[in-house]
N, C-alpha and C positions, 0 to 999 in steps of 0.2 A: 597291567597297563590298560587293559581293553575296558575294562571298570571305569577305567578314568577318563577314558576317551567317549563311550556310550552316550553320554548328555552331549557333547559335539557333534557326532555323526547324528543324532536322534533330531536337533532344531534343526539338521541336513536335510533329514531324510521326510521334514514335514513341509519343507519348501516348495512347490510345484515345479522349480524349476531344475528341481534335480532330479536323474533319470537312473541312478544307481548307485550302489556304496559299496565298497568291497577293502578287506583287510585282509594285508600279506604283515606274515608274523616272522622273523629272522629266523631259519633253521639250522644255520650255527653260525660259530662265531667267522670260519675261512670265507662262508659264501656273501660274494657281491650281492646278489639279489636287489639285498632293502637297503643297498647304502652307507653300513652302518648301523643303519638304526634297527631298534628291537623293534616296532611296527612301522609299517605303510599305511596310510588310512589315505584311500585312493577314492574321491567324489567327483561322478562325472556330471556337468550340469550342460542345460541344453545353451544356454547363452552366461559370458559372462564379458564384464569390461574387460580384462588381462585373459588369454589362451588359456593361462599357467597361473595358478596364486598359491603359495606354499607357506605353511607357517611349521615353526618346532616346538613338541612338550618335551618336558622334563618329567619324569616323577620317580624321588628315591634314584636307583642307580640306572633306569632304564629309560628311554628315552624313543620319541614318537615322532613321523612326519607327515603332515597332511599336504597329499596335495589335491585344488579343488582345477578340474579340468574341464577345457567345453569341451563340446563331443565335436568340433571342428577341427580341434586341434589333437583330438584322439583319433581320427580320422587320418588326418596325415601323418602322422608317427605311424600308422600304422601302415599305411601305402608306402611308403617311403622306408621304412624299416629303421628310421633314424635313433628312435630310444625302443632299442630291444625290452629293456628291462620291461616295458608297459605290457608288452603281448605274455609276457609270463606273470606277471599279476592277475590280468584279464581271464586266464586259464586255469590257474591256479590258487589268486586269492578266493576268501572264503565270504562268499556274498552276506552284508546284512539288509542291506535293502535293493529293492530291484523292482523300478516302475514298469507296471508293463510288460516284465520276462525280458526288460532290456540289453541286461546281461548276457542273462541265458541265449539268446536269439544273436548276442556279438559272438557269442563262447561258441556256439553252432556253426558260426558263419566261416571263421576266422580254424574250428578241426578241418572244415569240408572245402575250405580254400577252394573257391571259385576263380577256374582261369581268368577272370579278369580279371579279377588282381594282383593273378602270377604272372599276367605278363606282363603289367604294368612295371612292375618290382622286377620285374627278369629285365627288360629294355633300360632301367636306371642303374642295377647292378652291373649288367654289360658294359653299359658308356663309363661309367666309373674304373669297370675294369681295362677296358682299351686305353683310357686318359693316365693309368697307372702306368701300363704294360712300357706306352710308347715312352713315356715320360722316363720313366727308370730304363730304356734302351739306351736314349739320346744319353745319360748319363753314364751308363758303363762304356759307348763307343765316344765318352769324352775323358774315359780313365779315372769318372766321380764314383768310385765305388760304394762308398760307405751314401751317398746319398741311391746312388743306383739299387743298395739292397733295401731303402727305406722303402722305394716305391715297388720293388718287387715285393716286399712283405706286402705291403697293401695292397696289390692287384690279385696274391695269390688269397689273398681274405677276403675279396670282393669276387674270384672266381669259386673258394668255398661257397659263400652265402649263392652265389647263383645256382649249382649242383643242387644245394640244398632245397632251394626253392623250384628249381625244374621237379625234383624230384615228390614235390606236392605238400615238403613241411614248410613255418614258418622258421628261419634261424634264430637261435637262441644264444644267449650270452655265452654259452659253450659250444661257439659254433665247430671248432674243432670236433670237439667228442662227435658233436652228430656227422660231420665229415669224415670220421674215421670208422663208421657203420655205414654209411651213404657210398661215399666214393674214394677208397680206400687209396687207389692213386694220387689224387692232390695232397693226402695230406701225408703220405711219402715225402712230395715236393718238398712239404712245408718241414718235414724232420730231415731233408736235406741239406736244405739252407740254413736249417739253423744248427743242426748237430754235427753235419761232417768235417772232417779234420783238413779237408783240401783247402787249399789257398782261395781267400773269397773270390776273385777274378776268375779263377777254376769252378765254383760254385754258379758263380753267375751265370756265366755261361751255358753250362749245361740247365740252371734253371730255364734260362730263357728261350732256349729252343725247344726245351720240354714243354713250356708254358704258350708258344708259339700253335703247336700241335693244336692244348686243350682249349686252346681259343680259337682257332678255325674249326674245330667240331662243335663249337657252342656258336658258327656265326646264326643259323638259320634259328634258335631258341633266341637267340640274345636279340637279336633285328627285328623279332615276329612283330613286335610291336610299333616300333617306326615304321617298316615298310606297309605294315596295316592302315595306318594315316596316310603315308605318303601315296598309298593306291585310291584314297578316297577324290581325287584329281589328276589329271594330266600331268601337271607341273608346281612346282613351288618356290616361290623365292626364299629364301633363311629366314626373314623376318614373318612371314608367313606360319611357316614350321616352329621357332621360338615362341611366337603368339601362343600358338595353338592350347590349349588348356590343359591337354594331356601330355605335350611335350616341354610347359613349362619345370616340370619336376629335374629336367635332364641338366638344366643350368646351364652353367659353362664346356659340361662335357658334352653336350650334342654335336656343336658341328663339328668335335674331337671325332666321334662316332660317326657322322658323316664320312670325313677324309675317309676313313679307315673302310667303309662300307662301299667305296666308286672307289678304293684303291683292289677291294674284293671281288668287285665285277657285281654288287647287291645294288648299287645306286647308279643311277646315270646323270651328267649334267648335260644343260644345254644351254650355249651363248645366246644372246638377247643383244639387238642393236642399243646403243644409248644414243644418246644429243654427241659425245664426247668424243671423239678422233680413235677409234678403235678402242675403244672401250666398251665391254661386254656386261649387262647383266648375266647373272646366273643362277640358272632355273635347276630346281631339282627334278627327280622322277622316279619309279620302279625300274630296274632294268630288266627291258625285255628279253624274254627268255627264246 
């Protein structure tokens, strides 16, 4: 198939504006990886109209995907951890063209994981995991069980990926396996909930206050990175903080993570006069120690 695909990647790879080419080839038929398909033909270009532009070959019984990427939008998948699958192409695939050693020099960047990108990804995995944890509480102490354990599966997979990424790797599409060489504890959690013979409401339960624990020992990792903004001034209004560039990535779960963090004693607020008959703005802050 890669025969067939050569003269495609080739008018790619003479483009100026493309910055590397790289093929992942299916290593068998169970693994997710490629989608599917018998190759990936993965082109990162420095600008394009569409993030993403993806087309499908056929040839005989095998079958090919390209997809042509900007490095803007390979940038954030990868901050964000949104499509795992990319960071194991990146690592993995088998370079045919590479402007520059641009591959090589992401492939570099992304083994030696530089804290700033771990915190970045630690502060968005957190808030995701508190927006999980609370959410599937309010749910079991309203007797929603089977939603209650939808969102504890998700909160204990977004506390995986953060173990993971405290602990200096990026998560991979099997982020269990690497959770059960990493932090052998959560993913006990995880074959608790889903294998024991106890009654779900029995399950829950004991998850959630297990899970209570591994989240107040992850506040001071999981925060690092909010309270790191929030120190860079006195105070902050929400709108302020949601602005901000860096804490746009948090979405809707920031001032989830908020509450949770001035319910911790990590945040402090402070009322503000308005025009309005007791009516307070409210300002954020560090809480002093």
């Amino acid at each position: 198939m890669e025969d067939k695909l050569r003269p495609i990647y080739q008018e790619r790879a003479s483009q100026p504006n493309t910055l590397g080419i790289l093929i992942m080839q299916k290593k068998d038929h169970q693994s997710p990886i490629t989608d599917t398909f018998d190759t990936i033909l993965l082109i990162i270009v420095k600008e394009t109209e569409a993030p993403v532009f993806m087309k499908h070959y056929t040839y005989e019984d095998r079958k090919a995907a390209m997809h042509i990427v900007s490095e803007a939008q390979l940038k954030e998948w990868l901050l964000l951890g949104s499509n795992r699958k990319i960071t194991e192409w990146l690592l993995t695939g088998r370079i045919v063209f590479d402007r520059n050693e641009y591959i090589e020099n992401m492939r570099t960047e992304l083994r030696d994981f530089p804290f700033y990108g771990r915190k970045i990804k630690m502060g968005i995995e957190f808030a995701k995991l508190i927006r999980r944890y609370l959410d599937g509480k309010a749910f079991f102490e309203s007797r929603h069980f089977l939603d209650a354990y939808n969102h504890i599966v998700h909160s204990l997979h977004h506390l995986a990926r953060l173990a993971v990424i405290e602990n200096g790797f990026h998560p991979e599409v099997t982020v269990w396996n690497q959770v059960k060489q990493i932090e052998p504890e959560i993913f006990k959690l995880y074959e608790e909930l889903v294998n024991s013979e106890e009654t779900l409401e029995k399950r829950l339960k004991l998850l959630f206050l297990a899970s209570e624990f591994l989240i107040h020992s992850r506040i001071k990792i999981g925060s690092y990175h909010l309270v790191e903004i929030l120190s860079e001034k006195d105070q902050w209004n929400f709108q302020e903080l949601h602005a901000h560039k860096e804490l746009t990535y948090y979405s809707v779960d920031l001032a989830v993570m908020i509450e949770f963090l001035i319910d911790k004693n990590v945040i402090s607020t402070r009322s503000v006069e308005t025009k309005g008959n007791e009516i307070y703005h409210r300002y954020y802050s560090v809480k002093k120690v």
